[in-house]
C-alpha positions in Angstrom: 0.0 0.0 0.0 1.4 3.5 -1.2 -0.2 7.0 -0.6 -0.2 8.5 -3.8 -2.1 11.5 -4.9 -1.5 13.3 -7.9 -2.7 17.1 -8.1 -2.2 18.7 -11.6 -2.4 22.3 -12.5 -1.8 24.4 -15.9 1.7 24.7 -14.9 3.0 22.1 -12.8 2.2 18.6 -11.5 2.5 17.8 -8.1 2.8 13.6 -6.9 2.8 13.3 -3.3 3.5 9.6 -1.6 4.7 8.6 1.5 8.2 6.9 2.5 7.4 3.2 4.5 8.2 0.3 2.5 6.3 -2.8 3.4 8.0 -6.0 1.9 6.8 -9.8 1.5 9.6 -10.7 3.5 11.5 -8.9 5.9 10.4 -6.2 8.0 9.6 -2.6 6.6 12.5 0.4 5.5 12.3 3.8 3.9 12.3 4.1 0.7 11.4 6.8 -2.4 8.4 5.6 -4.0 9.1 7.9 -7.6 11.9 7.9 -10.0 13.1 11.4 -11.5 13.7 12.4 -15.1 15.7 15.0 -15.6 15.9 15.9 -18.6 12.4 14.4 -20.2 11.3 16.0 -17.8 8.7 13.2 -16.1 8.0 12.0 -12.7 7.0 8.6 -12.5 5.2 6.9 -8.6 4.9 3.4 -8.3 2.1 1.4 -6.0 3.8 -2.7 -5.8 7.6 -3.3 -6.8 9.4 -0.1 -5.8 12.6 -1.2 -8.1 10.0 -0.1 -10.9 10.9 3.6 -9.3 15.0 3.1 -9.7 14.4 1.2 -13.2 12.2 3.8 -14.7 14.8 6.6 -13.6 17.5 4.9 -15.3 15.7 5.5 -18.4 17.5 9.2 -18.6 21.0 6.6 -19.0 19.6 4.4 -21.7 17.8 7.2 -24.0 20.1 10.3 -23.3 18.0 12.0 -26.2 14.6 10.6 -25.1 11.6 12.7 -24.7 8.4 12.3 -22.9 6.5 10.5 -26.0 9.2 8.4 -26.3 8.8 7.8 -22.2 5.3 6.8 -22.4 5.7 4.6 -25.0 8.5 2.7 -23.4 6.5 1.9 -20.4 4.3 -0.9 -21.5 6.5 -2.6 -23.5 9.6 -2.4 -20.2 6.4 -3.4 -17.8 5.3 -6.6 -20.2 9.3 -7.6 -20.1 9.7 -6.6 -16.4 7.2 -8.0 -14.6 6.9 -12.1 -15.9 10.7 -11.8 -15.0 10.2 -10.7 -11.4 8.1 -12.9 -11.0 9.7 -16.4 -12.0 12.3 -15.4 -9.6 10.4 -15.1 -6.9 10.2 -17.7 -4.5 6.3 -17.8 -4.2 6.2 -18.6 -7.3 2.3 -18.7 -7.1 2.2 -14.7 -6.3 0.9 -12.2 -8.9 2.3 -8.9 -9.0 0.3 -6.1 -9.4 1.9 -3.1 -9.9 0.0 0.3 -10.2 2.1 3.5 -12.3 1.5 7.4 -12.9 3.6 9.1 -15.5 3.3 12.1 -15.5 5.4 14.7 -17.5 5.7 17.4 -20.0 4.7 16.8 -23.6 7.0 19.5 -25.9 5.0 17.7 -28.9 1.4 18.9 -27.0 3.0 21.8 -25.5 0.8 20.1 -22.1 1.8 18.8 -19.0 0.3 15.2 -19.2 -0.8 12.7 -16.2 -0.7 8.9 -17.5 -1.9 5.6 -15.4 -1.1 1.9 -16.1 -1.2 -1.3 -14.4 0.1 -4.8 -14.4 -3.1 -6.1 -12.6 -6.6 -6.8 -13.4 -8.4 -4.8 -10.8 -9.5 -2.1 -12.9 -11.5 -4.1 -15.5 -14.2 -3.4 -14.2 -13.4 0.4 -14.7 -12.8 -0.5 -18.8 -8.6 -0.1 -18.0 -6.8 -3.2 -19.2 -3.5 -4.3 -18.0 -0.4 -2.8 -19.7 -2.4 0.0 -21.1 -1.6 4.0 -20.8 -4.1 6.0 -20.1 -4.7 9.4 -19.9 -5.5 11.0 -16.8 -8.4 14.1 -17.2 -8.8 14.3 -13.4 -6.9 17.3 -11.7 -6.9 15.9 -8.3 -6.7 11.9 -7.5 -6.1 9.9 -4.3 -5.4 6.9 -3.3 -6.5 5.3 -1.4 -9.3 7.3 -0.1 -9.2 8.1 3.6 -12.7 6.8 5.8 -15.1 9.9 7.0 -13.3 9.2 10.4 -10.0 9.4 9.6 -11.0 12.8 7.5 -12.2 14.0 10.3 -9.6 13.2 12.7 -6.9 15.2 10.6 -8.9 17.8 9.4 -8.9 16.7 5.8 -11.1 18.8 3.7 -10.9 18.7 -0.1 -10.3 21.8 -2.2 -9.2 22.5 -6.0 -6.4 21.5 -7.6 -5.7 25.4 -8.0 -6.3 26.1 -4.4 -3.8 22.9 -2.9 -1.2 23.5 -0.7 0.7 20.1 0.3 2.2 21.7 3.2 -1.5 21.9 4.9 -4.2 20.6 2.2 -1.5 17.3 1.4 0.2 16.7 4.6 -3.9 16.4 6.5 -4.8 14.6 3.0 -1.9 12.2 3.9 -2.5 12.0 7.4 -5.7 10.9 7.2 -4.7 8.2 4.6 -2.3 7.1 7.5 -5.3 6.7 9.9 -6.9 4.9 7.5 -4.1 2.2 6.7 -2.0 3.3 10.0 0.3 -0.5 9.3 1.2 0.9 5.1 1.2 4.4 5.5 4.1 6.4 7.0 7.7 7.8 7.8 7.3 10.7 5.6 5.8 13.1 3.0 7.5 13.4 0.2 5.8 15.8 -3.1 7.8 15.6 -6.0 7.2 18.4 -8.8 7.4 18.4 -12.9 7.0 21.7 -14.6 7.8 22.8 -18.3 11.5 23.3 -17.1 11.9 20.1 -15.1 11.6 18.2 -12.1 12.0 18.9 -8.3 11.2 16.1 -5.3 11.8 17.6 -1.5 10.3 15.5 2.3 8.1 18.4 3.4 7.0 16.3 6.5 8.1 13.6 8.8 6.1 11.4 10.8 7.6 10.1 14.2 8.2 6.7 13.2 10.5 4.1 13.9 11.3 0.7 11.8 10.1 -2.2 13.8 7.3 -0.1 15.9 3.7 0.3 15.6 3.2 3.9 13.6 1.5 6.4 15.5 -2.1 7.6 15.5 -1.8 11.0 16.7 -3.7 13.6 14.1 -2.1 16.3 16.1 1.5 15.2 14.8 1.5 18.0 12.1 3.4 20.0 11.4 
């Protein structure tokens, strides 16, 4: 389970997730949930195998003259080879990945910044999106997961426009209240990453008071 919400305005897109990394095996670490490209410019958050993050970056290395087209066509075909090859190695091999991506970027071609989800899995079906297939994002604010009324409550979550966000109050409560929701996923820290028209930016505006190997705090009040 990731916190990821994506907030997109005329000139900049902003992709917020949290740091805790929960693993099949082993007990949980921090880790960066998006992968940075530079000079695209793109930001890409993964929900599922966060090597998808550090593989995705590396795309910068193997394309030095790659733009974002060329970015969001490379990602179904890299998913199709990545994915079947995870998984023979694992040793369950009986476990299905399912990994959930949002590109998002600036298109020079469409002179637009873009927002662009796929998935490995077959959970969105019933939503008409089939595995391995881009597509494009038209809402300007999305979370996930969504917080319960309680949790909202509890951290003083209210929604506003995309226009309007602030991540340091609207995104950290937004956050928070995912936390309460999923307090055993959800944690460590905030981090909002940023892709403009000029390029890409990615800063921890908030730290929760969390250690490895502890049970993550329900406070609401730890804001800051």
């Amino acid at each position: 389970m990731t916190a990821l919400n994506v907030i997109q305005r005329d000139n900049e897109i902003m992709v917020m997730t949290d740091g805790l990394g929960v693993q099949i095996a082993g007990p949980p670490k921090p880790i960066q949930k998006v992968g940075l490209l530079a000079h695209v410019p793109a930001v890409v958050a993964v929900r599922g195998n966060m090597a998808l993050a550090r593989n995705f970056a590396a795309f910068d290395e193997l394309s030095p003259g790659g733009t974002f087209e060329d970015f969001v066509d490379f990602v179904p075909a890299f998913l199709e080879m990545f994915v079947p090859q995870v998984e023979a190695a694992q040793k369950q091999p009986k476990l299905k990945l399912s990994n959930e991506i949002h590109v998002c970027g600036y298109s020079a071609l469409r002179d637009r910044l873009e927002h662009y989800f796929i998935t490995t899995g077959t959970e969105y079906q019933p939503f008409g999106r089939e595995p391995y297939q881009m597509y494009l994002e038209t809402e300007r604010s999305t979370a996930s997961p969504m917080p319960s009324e309680d949790a909202r409550t509890a951290a003083k979550c209210r929604y506003v426009d995309a226009d309007a966000f602030d991540p340091a109050d609207h995104g950290i409560k937004l956050m928070e209240a995912q936390r309460l929701t999923y307090p055993e996923y959800i944690g460590l820290f905030v981090q909002v990453s940023r892709v403009t028209r000029h390029g890409v930016s990615s800063q921890v505006i908030h730290r929760w008071p969390d250690r490895i190997g502890e049970r993550i705090s329900h406070d609401p009040n730890c804001l800051l």
